[in-house]
C-alpha positions as CSV (number, residue, x, y, z in Angstrom):
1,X,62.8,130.2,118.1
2,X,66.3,128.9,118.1
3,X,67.6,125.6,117.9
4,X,71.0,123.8,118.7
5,X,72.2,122.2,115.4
6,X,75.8,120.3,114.8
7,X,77.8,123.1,113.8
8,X,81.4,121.0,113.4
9,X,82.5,117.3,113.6
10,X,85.4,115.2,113.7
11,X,84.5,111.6,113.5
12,X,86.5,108.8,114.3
13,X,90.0,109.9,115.9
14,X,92.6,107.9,118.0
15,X,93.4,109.5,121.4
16,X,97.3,109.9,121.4
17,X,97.1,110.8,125.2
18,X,95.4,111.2,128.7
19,X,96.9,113.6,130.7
20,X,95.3,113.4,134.0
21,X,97.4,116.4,136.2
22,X,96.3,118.7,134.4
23,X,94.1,122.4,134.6
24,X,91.3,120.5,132.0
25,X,90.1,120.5,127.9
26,X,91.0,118.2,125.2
27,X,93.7,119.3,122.9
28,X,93.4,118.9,119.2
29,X,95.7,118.9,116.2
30,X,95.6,122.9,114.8
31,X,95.0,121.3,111.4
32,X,92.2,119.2,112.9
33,X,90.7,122.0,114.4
34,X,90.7,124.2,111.2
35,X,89.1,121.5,109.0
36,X,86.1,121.2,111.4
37,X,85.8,125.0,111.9
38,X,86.3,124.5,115.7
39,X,88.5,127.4,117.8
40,X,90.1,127.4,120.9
41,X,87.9,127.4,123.9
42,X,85.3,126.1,122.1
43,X,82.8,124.0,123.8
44,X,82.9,120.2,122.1
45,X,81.1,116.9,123.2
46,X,83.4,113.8,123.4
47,X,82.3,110.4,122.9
48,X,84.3,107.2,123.2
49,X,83.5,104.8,120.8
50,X,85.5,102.1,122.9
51,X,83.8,103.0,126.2
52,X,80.6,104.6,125.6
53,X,81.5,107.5,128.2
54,X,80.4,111.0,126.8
55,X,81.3,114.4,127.8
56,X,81.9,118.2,127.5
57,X,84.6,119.9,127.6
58,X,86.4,123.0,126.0
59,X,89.3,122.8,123.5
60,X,93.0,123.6,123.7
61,X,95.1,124.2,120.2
62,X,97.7,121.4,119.0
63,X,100.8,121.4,117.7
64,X,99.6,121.4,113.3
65,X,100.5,118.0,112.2
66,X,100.8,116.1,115.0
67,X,97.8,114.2,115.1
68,X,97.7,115.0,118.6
69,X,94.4,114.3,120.3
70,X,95.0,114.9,123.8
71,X,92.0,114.3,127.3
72,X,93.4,116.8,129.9
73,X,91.9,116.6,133.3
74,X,89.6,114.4,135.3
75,X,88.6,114.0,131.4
76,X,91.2,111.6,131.0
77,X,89.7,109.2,133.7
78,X,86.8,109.0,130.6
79,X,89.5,108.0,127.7
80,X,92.6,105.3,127.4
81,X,95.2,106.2,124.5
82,X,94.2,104.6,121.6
83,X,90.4,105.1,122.4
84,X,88.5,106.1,119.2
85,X,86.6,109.3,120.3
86,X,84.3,111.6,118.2
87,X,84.3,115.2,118.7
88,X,80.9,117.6,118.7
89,X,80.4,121.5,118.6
90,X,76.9,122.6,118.4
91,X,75.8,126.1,117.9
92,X,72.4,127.8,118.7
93,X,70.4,129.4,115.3
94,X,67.5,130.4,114.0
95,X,64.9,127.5,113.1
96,X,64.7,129.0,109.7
97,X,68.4,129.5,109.4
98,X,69.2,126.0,111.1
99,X,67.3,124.2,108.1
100,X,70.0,125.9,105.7
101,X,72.9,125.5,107.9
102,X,76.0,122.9,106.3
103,X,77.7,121.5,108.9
104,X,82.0,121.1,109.2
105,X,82.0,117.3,109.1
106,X,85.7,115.9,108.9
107,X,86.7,111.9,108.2
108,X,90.7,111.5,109.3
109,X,92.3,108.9,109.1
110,X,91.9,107.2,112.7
111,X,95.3,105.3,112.2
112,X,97.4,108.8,112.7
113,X,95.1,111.4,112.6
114,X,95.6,112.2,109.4
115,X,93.5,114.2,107.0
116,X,94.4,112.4,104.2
């Protein structure tokens, strides 16, 4: 049997834009993405912490260090900039190997994205 655990999280960033004209994803900060173990195209789960509003979409790579965190798409009719959003992959396993399995968990700091 397999199960869908949290495979990688980054909790508590500031949305830095909402671009609504255009093709769809979020795009995240390269260095953000690398902490978390996420790659591009992955699917994540977004949820607003301002809003409540929670969705899936697929990711987009950032320019490293800018912080950016970036709802593309009718996605951006979910977000406002400066919207604290948490950000969700999930991956499908094994029961056995699930109940071993150490998720990516990431803290920036939700003032610039930061990770320190």
């Amino acid at each position: 049997m397999n199960i869908e655990v949290v495979k990688s999280k980054i909790h508590r960033v500031k949305v830095t834009g909402a671009e609504l004209n255009y093709i769809g994803s979020i795009t995240i900060d390269e260095d953000l993405m690398d902490a978390a173990n996420i790659i591009e195209g992955e699917r994540v789960y977004i949820v607003n912490v301002n809003n409540g509003e929670r969705l899936n979409t697929y990711v987009i790579k950032g320019e490293r260090k800018s912080g950016d965190i970036v709802l593309n798409g009718p996605a951006a009719r979910k977000v406002a900039k400066d919207d604290i959003i948490i950000i969700i992959s999930y991956a499908s396993m094994e029961f056995e190997v699930a109940k071993k399995f150490k998720p990516s968990i990431i803290f920036p700091n939700e003032n610039d994205n930061s990770l320190t």
